[in-house]
C-alpha positions, 0 to 999 in steps of 0.5 A, spaced: 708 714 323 714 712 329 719 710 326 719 702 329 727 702 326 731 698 333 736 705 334 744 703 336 748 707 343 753 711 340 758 708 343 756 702 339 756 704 333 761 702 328 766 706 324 770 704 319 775 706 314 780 703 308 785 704 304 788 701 297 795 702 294 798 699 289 805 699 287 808 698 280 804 692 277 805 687 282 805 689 289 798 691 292 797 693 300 791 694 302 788 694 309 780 695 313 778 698 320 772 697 323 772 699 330 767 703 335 768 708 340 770 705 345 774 701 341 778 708 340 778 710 347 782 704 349 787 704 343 788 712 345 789 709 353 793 704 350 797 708 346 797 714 351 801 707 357 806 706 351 808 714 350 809 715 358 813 709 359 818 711 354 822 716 358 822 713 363 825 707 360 830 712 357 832 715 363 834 708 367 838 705 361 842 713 361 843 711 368 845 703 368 850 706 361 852 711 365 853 707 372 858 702 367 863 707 365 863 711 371 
């Protein structure tokens, strides 16, 4: 018998997690994420922008401190 069941791209199918804690009696954090993969690929870009930004922001304010004492 065919299976008559709509299929999902797997680029669109969601993935999920979540987490509960407690902390002593009155303090509870908890947080849910929901995201597909190309949801993934793009926090990676993002993440992977921020990473390679840093050193270079680094390196300019060496040289503006650098260029005030020197």
């Amino acid at each position: 018998m065919p299976d008559h069941a709509p299929r999902q791209s797997i680029m669109s199918a969601r993935q999920s997690t979540g987490f509960r804690m407690k902390i002593g009696k009155s303090v509870r954090i908890g947080a849910r994420v929901d995201v597909t993969p190309v949801g993934l690929l793009a926090i990676g870009a993002l993440v992977s922008a921020i990473l390679l930004s840093v050193p270079p922001i680094i390196r300019a304010a060496a040289e503006v401190k650098s260029a005030r004492h020197g």
